[in-house]
N, C-alpha and C positions, 0 to 999 in steps of 0.2 A: 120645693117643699121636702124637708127631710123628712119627715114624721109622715108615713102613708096609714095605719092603721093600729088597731088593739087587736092583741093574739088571743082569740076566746073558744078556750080548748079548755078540757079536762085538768090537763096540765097544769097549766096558766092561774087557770083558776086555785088548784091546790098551793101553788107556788106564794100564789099573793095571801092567801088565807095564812098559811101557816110560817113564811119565812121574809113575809113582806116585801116578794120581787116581783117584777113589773114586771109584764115585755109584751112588746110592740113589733110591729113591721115595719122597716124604716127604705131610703132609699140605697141602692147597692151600690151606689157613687160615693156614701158618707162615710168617715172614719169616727171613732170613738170621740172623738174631742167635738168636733162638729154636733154629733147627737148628743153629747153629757150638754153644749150649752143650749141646745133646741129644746131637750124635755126640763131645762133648767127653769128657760127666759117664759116657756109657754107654760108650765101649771105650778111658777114659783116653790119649788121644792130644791132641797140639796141634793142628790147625789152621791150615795156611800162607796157602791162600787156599779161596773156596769161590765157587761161580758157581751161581743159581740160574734154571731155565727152567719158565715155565708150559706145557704142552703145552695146544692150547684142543680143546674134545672136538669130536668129527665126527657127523656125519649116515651114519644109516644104513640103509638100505633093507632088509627079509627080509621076503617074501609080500607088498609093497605097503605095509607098516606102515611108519610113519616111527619113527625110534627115535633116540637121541642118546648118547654113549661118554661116563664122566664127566669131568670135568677132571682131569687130573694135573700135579703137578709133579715135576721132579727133579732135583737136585741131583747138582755134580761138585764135588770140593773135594780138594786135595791138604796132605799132611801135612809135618810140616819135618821138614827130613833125617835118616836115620839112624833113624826113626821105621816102623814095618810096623801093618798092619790084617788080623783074618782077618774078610772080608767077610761068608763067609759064616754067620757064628754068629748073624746078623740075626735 
């Protein structure tokens, strides 16, 4: 499954209100093409542009234990005009 989630943050939410860009958490294995046909095929929309960010995982300290976050990716992508998304049916 490429599509793991909706990113519902402050952010996110200003993004789609005012510029009509989406974004999601996807899987860290996918490339752009693979995700432009997955959020295409699954909530029939077009696709105007899409931008994708590796997030790299961190270091993390609890009790002395070293421990590591996993990697994520997420993607932002905006639709062509006239075009709406309900994000959260994810």
């Amino acid at each position: 499954m490429i599509i793991k989630s909706p990113i519902i943050t402050e952010k996110a939410s200003f993004l789609r209100e005012k510029f009509n860009k989406y974004s999601l958490y996807v899987s860290a294995s996918a490339n752009k093409h693979q995700i432009k046909l997955a959020v295409e095929s699954m909530f029939g929309v077009k696709i105007a542009a899409i931008n994708v960010i590796t997030v790299k995982p961190k270091t993390k300290y609890f009790r002395g234990i070293v421990g590591r976050k996993k990697q994520r990716k997420k993607v932002y992508f905006s639709l062509i005009d006239g075009q709406k998304l309900d994000i959260m049916s994810v």
